[in-house]
PyMOL Python script that loads the backbone (N, CA, C, O; Angstrom):
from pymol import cmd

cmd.read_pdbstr("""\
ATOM      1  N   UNK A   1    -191.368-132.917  64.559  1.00  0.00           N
ATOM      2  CA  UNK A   1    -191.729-131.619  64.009  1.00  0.00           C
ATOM      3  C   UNK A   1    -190.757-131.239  62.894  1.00  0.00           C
ATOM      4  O   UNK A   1    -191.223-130.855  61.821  1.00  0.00           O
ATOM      5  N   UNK A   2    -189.143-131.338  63.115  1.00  0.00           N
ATOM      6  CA  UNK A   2    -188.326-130.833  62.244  1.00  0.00           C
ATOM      7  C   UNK A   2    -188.435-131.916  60.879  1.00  0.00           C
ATOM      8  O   UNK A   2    -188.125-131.481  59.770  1.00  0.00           O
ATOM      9  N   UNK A   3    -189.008-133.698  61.081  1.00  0.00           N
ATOM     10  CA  UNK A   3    -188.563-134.144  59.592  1.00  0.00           C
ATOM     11  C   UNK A   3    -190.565-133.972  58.841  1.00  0.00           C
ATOM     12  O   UNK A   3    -190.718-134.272  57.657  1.00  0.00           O
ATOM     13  N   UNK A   4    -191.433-133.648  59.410  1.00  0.00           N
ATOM     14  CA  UNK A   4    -192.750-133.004  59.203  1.00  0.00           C
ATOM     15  C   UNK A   4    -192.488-131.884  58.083  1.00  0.00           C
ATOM     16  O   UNK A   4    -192.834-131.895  56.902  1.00  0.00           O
ATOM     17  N   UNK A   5    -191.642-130.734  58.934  1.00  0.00           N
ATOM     18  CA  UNK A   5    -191.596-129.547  58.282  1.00  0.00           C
ATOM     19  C   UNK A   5    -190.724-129.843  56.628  1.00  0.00           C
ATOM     20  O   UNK A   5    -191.055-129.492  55.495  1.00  0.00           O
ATOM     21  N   UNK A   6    -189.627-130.560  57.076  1.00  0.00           N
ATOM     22  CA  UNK A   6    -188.733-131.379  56.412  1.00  0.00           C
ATOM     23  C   UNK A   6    -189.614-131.288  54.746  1.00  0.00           C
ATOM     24  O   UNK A   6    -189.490-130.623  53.718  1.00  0.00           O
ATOM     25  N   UNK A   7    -190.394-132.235  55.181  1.00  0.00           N
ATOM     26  CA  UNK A   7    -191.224-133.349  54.701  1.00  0.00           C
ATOM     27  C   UNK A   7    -191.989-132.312  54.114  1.00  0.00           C
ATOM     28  O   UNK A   7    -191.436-132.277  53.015  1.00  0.00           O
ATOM     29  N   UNK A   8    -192.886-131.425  54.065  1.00  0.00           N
ATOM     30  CA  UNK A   8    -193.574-130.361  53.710  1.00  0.00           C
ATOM     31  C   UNK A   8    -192.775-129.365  52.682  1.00  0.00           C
ATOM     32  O   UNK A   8    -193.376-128.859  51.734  1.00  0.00           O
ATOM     33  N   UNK A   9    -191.627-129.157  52.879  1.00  0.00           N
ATOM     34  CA  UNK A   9    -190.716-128.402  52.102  1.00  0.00           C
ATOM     35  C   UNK A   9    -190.510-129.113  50.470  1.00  0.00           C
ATOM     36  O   UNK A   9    -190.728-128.703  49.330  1.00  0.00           O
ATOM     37  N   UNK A  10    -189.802-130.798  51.251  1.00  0.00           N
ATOM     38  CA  UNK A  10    -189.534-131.637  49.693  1.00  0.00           C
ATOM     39  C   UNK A  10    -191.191-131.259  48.979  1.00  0.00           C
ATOM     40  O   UNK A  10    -191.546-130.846  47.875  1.00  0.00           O
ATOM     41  N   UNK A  11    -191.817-131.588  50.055  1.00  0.00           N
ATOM     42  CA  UNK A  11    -193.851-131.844  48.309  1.00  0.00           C
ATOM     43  C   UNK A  11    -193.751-130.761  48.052  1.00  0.00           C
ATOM     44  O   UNK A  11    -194.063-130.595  46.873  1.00  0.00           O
ATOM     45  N   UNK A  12    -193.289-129.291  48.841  1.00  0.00           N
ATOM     46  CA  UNK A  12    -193.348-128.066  48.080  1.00  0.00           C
ATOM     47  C   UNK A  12    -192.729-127.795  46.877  1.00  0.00           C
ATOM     48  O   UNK A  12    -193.275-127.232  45.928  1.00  0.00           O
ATOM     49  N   UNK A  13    -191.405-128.259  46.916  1.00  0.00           N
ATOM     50  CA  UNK A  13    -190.189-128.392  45.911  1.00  0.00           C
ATOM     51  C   UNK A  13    -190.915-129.323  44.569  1.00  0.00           C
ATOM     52  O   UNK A  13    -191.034-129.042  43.377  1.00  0.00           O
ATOM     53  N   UNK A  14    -191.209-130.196  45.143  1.00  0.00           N
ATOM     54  CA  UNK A  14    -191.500-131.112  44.044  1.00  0.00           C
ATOM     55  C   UNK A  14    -193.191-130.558  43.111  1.00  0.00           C
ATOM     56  O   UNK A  14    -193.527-130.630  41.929  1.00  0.00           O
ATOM     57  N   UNK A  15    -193.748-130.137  44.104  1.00  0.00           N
ATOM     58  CA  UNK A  15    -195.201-129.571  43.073  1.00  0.00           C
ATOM     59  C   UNK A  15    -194.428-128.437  42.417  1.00  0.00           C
ATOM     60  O   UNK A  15    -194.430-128.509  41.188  1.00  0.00           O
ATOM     61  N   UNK A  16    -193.749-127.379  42.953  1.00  0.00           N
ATOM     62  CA  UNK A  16    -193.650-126.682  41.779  1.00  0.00           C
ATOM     63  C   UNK A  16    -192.919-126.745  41.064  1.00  0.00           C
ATOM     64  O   UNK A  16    -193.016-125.934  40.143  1.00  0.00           O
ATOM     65  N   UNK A  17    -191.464-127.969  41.028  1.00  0.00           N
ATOM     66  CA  UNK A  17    -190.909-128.449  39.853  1.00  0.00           C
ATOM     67  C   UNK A  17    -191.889-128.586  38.729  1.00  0.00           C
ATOM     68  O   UNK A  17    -191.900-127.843  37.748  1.00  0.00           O
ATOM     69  N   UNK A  18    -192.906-129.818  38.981  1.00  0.00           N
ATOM     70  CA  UNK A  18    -193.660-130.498  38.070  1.00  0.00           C
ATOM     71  C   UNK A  18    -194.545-128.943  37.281  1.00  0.00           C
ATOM     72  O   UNK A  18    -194.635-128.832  36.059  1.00  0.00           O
ATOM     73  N   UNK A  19    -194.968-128.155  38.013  1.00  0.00           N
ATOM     74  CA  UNK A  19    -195.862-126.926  37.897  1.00  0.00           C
ATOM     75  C   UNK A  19    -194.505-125.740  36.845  1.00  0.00           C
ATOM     76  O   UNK A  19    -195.050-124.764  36.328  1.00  0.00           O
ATOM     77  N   UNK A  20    -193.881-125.787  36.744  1.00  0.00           N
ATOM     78  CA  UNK A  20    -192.253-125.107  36.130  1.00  0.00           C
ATOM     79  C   UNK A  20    -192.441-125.825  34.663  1.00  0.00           C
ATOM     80  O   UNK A  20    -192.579-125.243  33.587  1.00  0.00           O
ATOM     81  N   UNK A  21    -192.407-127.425  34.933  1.00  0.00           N
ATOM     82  CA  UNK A  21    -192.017-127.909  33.440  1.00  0.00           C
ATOM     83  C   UNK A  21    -193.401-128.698  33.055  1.00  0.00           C
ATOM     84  O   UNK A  21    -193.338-129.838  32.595  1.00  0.00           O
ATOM     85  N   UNK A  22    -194.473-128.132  33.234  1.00  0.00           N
ATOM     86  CA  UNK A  22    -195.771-128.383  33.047  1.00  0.00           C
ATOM     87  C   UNK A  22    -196.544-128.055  31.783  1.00  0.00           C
ATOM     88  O   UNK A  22    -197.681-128.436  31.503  1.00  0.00           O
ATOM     89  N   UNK A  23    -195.607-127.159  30.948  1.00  0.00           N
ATOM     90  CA  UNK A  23    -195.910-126.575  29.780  1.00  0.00           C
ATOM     91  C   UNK A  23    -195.299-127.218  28.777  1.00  0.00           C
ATOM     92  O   UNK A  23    -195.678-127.274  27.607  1.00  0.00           O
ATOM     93  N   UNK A  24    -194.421-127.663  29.219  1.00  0.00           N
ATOM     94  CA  UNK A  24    -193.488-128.814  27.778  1.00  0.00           C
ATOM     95  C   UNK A  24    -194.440-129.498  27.283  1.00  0.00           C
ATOM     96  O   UNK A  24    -194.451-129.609  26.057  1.00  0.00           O
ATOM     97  N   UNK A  25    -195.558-130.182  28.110  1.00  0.00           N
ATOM     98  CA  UNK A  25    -196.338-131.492  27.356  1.00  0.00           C
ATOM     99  C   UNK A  25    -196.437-132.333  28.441  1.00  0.00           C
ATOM    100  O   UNK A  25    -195.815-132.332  29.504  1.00  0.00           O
ATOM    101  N   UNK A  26    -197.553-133.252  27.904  1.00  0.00           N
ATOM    102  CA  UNK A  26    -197.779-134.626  28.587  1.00  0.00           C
ATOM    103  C   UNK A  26    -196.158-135.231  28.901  1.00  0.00           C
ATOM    104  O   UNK A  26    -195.724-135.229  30.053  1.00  0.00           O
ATOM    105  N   UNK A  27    -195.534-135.617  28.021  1.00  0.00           N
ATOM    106  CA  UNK A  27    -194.959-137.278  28.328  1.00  0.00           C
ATOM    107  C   UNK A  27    -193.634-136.241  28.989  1.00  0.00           C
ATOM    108  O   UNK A  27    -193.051-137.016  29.747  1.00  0.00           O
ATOM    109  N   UNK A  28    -192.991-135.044  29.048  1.00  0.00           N
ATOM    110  CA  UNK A  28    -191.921-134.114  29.995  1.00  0.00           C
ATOM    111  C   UNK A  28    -192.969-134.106  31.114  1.00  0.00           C
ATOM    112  O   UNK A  28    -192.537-134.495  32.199  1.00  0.00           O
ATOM    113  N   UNK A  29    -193.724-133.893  31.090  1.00  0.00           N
ATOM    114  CA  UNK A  29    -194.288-133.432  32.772  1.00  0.00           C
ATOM    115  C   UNK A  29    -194.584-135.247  33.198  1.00  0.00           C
ATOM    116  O   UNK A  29    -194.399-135.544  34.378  1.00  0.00           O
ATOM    117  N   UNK A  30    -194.847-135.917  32.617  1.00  0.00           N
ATOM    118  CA  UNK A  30    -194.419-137.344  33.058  1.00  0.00           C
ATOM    119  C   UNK A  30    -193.003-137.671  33.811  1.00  0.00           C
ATOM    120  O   UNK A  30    -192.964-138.169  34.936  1.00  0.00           O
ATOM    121  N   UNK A  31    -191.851-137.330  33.048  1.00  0.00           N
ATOM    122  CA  UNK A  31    -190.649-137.441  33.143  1.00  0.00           C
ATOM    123  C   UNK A  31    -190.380-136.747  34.344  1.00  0.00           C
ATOM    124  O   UNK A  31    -189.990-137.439  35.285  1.00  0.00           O
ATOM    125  N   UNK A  32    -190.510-135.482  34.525  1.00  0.00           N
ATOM    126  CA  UNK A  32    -190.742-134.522  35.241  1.00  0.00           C
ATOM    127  C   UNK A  32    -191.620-134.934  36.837  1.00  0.00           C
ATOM    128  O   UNK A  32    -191.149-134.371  37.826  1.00  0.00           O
ATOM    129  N   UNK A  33    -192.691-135.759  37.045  1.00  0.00           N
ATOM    130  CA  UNK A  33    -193.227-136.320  37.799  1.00  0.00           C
ATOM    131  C   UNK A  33    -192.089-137.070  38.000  1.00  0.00           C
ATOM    132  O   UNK A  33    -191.238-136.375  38.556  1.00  0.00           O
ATOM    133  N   UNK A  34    -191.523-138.756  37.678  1.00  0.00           N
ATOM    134  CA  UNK A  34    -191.305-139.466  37.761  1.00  0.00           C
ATOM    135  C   UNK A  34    -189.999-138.991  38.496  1.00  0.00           C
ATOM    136  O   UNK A  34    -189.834-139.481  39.613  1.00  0.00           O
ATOM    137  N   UNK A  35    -188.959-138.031  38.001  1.00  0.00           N
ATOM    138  CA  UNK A  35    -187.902-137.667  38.466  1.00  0.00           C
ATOM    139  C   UNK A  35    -188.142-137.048  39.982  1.00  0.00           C
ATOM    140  O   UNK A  35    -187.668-137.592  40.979  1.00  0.00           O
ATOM    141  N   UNK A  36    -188.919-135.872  40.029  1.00  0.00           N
ATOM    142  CA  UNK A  36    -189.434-135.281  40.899  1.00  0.00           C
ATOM    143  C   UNK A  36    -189.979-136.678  42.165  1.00  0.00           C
ATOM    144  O   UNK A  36    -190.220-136.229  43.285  1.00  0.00           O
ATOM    145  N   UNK A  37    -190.079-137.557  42.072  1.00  0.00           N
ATOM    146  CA  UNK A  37    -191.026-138.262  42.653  1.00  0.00           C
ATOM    147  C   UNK A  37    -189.299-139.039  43.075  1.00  0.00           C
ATOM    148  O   UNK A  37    -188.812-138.581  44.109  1.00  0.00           O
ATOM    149  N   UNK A  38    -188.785-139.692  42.632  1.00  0.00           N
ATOM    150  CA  UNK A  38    -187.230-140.388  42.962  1.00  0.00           C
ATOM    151  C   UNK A  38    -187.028-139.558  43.759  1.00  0.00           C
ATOM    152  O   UNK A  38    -187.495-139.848  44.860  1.00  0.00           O
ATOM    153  N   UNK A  39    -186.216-138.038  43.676  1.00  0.00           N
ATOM    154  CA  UNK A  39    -185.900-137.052  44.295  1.00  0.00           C
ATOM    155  C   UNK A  39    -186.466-137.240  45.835  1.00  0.00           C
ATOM    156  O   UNK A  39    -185.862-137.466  46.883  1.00  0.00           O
ATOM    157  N   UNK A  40    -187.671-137.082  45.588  1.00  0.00           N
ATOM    158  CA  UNK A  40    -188.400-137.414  47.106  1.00  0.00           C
ATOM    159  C   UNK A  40    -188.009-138.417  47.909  1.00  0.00           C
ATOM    160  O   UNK A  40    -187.543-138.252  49.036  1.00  0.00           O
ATOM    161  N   UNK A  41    -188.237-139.804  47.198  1.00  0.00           N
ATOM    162  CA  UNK A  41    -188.110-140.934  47.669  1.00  0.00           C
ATOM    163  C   UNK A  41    -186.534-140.892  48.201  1.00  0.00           C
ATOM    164  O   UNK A  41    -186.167-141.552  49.174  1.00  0.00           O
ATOM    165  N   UNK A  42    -185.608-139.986  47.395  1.00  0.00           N
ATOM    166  CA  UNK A  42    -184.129-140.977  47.626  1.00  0.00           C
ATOM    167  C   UNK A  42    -183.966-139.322  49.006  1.00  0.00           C
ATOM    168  O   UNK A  42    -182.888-139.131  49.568  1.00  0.00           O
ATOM    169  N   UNK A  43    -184.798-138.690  49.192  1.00  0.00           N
ATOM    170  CA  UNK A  43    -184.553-137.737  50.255  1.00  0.00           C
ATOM    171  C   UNK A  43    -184.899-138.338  51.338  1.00  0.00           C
ATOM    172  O   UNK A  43    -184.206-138.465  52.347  1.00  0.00           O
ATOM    173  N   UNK A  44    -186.250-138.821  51.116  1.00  0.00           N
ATOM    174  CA  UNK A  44    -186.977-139.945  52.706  1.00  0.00           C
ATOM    175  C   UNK A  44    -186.065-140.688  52.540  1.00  0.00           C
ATOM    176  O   UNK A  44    -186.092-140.720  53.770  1.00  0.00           O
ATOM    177  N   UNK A  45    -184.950-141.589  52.154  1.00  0.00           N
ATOM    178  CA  UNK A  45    -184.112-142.607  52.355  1.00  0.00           C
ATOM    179  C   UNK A  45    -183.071-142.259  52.668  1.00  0.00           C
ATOM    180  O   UNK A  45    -182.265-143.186  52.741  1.00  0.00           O
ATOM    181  N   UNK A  46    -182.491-140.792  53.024  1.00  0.00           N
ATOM    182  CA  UNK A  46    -181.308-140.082  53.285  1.00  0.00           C
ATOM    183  C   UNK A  46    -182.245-139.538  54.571  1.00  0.00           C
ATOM    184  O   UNK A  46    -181.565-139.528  55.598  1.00  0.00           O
ATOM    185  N   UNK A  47    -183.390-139.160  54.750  1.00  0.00           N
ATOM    186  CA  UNK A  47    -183.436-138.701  56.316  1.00  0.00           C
ATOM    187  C   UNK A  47    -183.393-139.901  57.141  1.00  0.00           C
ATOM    188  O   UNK A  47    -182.731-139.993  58.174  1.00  0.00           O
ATOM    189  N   UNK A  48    -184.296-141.031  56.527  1.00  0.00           N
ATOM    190  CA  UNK A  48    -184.528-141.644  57.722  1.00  0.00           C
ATOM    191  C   UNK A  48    -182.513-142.902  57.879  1.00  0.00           C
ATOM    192  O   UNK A  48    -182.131-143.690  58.744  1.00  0.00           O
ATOM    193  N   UNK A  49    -182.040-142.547  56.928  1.00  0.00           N
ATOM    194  CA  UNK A  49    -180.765-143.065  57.712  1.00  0.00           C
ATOM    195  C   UNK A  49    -180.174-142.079  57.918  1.00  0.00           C
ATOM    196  O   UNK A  49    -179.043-142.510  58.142  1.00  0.00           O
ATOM    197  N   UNK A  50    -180.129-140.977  58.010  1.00  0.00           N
ATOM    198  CA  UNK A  50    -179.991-139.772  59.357  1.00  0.00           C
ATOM    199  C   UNK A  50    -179.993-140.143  60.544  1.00  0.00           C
ATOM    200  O   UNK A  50    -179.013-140.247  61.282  1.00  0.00           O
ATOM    201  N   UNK A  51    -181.798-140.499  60.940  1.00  0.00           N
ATOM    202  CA  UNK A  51    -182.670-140.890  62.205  1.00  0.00           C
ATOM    203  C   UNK A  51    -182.088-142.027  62.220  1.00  0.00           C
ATOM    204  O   UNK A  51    -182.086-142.039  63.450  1.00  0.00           O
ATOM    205  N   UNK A  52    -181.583-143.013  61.955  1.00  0.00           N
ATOM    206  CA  UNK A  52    -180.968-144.314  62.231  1.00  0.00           C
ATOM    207  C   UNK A  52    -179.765-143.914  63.128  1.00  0.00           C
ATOM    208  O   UNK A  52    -179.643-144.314  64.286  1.00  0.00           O
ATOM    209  N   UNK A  53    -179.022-143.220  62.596  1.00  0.00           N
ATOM    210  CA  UNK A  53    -177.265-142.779  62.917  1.00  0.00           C
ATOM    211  C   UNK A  53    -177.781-141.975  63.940  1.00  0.00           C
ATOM    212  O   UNK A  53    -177.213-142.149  65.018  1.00  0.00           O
ATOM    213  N   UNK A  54    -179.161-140.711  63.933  1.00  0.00           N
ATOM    214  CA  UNK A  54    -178.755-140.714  65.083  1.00  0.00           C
ATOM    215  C   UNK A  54    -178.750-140.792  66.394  1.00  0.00           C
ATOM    216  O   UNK A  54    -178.152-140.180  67.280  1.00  0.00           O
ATOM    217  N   UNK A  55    -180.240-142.452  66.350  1.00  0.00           N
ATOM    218  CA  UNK A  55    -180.331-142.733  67.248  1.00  0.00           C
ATOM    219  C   UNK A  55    -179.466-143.654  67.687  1.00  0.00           C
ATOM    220  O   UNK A  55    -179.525-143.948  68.881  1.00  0.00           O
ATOM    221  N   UNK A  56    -178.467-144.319  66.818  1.00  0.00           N
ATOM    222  CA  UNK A  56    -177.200-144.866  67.422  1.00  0.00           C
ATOM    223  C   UNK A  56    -176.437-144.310  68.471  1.00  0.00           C
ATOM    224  O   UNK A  56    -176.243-144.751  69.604  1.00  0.00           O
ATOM    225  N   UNK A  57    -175.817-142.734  67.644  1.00  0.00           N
ATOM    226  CA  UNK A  57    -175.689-142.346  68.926  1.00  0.00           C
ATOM    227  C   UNK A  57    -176.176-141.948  69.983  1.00  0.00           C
ATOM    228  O   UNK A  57    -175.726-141.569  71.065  1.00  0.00           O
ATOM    229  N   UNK A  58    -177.137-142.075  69.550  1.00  0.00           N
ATOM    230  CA  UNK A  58    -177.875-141.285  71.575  1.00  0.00           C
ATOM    231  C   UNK A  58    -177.881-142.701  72.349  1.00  0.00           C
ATOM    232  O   UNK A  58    -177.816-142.843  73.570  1.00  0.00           O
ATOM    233  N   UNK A  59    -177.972-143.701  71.392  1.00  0.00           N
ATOM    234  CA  UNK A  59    -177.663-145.221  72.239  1.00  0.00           C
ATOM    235  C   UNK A  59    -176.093-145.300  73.039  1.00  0.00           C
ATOM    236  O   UNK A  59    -175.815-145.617  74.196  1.00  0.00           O
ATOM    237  N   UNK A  60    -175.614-145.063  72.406  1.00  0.00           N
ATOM    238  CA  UNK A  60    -174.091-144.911  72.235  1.00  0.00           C
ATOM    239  C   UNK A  60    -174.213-144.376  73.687  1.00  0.00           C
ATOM    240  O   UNK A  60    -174.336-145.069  74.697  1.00  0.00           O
ATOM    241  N   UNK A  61    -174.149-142.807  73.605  1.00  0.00           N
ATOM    242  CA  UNK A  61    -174.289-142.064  75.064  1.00  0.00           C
ATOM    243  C   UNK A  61    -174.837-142.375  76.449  1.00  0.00           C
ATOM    244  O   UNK A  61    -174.416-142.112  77.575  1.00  0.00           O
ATOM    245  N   UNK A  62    -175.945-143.040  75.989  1.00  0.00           N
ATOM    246  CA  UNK A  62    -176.604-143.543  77.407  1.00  0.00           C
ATOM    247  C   UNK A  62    -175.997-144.335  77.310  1.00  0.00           C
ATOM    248  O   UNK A  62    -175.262-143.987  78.233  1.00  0.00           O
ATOM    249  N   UNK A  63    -175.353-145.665  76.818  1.00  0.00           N
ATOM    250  CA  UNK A  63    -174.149-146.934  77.012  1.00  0.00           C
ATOM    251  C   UNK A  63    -172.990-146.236  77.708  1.00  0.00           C
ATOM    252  O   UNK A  63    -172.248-146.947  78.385  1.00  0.00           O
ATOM    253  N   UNK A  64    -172.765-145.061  77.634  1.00  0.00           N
ATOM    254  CA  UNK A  64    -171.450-144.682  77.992  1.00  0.00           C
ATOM    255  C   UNK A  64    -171.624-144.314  79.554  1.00  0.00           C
ATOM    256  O   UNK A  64    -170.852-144.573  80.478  1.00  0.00           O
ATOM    257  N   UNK A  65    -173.129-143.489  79.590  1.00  0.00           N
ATOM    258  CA  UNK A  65    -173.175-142.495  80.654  1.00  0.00           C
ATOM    259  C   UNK A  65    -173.564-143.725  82.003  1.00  0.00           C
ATOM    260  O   UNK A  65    -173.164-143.411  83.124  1.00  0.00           O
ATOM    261  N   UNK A  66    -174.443-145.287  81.827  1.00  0.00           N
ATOM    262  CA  UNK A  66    -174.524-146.151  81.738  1.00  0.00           C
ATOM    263  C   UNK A  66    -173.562-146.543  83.354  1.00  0.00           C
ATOM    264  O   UNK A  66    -173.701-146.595  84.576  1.00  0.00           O
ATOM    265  N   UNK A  67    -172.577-146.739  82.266  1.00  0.00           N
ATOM    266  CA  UNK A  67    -170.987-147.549  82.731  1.00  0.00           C
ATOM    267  C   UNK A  67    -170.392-146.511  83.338  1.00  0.00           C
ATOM    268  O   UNK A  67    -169.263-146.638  83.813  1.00  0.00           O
TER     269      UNK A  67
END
""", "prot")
cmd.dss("prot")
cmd.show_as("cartoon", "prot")
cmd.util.cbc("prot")
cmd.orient("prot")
């Protein structure tokens, strides 16, 4: 639910970037896409090694609680 909502916030951010610098022209609102669109991508690649780390630790914990 929380990387959903997450996830709903960045496309919000990012449509109305593109919708902001939409008046410059074709080949800026290109630029503008393309940047906007990285942004996204390098955010999904910072949550989901979030969700990596932190299902390590919850591995971690049950290893501990475990023993």
């Amino acid at each position: 639910m929380k990387a959903k909502m997450s996830n709903d916030i960045r496309q919000s951010i990012v449509a109305a970037t593109i919708e902001k610098y939409r008046h410059i022209g074709d080949k800026s609102d290109i630029v503008v896409r393309t940047y906007a669109q990285k942004e996204f991508e390098k955010k999904n690649e910072e949550q989901d090694l979030m969700q990596i780390l932190e299902n390590k630790k919850e591995e971690e914990l049950i290893k501990k609680e475990l023993n």
